[in-house]
C-alpha positions as CSV (number, residue, x, y, z in Angstrom):
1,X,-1.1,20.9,-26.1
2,X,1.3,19.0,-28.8
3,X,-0.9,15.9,-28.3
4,X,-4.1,17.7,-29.4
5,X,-2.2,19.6,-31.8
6,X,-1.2,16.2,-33.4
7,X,-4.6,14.7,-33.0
8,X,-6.3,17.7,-34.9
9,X,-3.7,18.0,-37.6
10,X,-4.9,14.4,-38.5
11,X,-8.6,14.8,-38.6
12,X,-10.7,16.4,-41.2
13,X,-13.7,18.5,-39.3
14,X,-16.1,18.7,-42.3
15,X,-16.0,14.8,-42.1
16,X,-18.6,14.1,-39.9
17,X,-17.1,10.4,-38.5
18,X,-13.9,12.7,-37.4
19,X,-15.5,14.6,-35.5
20,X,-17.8,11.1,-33.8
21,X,-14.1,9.6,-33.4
22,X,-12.6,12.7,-31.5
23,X,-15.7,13.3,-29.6
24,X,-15.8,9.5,-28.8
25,X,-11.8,10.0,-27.6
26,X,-11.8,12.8,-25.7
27,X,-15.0,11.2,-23.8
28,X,-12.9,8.1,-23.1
29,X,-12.4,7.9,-19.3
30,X,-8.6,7.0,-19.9
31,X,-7.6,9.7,-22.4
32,X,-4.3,10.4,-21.4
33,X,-4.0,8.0,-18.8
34,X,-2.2,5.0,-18.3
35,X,-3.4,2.9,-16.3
36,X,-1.8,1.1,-13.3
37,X,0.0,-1.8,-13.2
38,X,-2.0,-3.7,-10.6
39,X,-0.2,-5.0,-7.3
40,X,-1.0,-8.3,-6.3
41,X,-3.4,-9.7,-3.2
42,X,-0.6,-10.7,-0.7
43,X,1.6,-7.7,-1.4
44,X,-1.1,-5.0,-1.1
45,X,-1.7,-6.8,2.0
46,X,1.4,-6.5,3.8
47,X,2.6,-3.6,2.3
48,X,-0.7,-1.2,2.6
49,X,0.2,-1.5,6.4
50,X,3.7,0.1,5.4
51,X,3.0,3.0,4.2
52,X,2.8,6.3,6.1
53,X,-0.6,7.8,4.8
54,X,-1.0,11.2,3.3
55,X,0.9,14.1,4.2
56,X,0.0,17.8,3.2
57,X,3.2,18.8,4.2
58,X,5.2,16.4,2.4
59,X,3.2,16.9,-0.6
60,X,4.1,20.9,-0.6
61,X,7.6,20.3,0.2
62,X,7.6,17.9,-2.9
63,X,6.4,20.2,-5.2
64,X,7.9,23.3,-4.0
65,X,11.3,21.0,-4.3
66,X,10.2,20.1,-8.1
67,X,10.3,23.9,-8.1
68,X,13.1,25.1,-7.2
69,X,15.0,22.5,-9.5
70,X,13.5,23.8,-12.0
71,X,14.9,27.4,-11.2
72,X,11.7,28.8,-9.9
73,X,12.7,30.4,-6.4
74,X,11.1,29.2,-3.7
75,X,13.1,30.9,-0.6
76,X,11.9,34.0,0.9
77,X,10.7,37.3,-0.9
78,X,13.7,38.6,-2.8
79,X,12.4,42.0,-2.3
80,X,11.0,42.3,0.5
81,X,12.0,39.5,2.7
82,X,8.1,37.9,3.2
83,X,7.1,34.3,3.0
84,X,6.8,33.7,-0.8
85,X,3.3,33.7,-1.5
86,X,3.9,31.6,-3.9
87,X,5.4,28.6,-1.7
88,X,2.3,29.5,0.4
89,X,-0.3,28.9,-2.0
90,X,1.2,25.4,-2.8
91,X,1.3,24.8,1.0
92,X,-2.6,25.6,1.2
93,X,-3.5,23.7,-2.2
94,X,-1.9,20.4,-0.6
95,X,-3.7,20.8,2.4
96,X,-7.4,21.4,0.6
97,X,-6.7,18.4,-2.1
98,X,-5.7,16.1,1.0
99,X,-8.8,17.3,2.9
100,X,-10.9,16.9,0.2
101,X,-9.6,13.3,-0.5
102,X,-9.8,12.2,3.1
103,X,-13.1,13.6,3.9
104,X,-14.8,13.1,1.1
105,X,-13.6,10.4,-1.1
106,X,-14.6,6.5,-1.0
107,X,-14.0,3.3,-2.5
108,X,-16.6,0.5,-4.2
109,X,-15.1,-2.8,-4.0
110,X,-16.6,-5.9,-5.7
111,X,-15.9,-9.6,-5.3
112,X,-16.2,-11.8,-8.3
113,X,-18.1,-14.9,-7.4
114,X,-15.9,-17.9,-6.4
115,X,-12.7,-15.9,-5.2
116,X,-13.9,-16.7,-1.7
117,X,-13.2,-19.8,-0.1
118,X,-14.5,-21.3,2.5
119,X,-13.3,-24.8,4.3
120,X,-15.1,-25.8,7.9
121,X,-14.5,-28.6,10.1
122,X,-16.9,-30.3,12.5
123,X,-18.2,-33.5,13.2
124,X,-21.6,-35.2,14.6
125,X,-22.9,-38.6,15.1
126,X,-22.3,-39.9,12.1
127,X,-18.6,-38.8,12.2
128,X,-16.5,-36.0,11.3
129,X,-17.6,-33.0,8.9
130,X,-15.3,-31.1,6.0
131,X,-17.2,-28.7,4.0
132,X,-15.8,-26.8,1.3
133,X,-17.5,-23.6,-0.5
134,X,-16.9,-20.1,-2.0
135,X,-19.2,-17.4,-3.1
136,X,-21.2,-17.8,-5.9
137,X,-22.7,-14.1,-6.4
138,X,-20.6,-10.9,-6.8
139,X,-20.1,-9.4,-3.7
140,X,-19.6,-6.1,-3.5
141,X,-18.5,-3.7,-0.3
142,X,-17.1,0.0,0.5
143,X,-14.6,1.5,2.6
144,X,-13.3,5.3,3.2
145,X,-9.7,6.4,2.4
146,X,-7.5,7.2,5.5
């Protein structure tokens, strides 16, 4: 709330190019995002194998842990010794949001033109063949996450 609180303190609202400019940055698909630092070809390709997938119940015993070191209590009921509802709900959250991601999330992926090479080999009567390409329109594909 201090980041808003800072932007409006700054902006004159009877100034109608204000208002454009905070309209315009709270529109902005990376308002208070930053974004990630890519990770190159060959190491997404080795290590994408290495990681262990998604986990609900890691994900809940995450945040319950960011909890509880906070000084939230996350153990049983204090009074009357039930599962704490609380702990619960964070256990059913993670399992919806993972759901949701793996069943109904996906991924565009597009090719710029020349990042594919090609090199062939072959031969005929008049001698041996070497052909060298790459693509020369965007290409673009999907997958699913997993």
């Amino acid at each position: 709330m201090s980041i808003i609180k800072k932007i409006f303190d700054n902006v004159n609202l009877s100034n109608i190019i204000d208002v454009i400019n905070i309209l315009k940055t709270f529109s902005s698909p990376t308002f208070g995002a930053e974004p990630p630092t890519p990770i190159p070809p060959p190491l997404l390709l080795v290590g994408a194998k290495l990681r262990p997938g998604m986990s609900a119940r890691n994900l809940s015993k995450n945040l319950i842990s960011k909890y509880e070191q906070r000084g939230i209590p996350m153990g049983t009921d204090t009074f009357g010794g039930d599962d704490n509802l609380f702990a619960t709900s964070i256990a059913m959250l993670a399992e919806e949001m993972l759901d949701e991601i793996r069943l109904n999330s996906k991924v565009d992926v597009v090719i710029p033109p020349g990042t594919i090479q090609v090199t062939a080999v072959g031969g005929n009567a008049g001698g041996p063949i070497v052909v060298q390409g790459a693509n020369t329109t965007i290409t673009s594909g999907g997958g699913i996450v997993t």
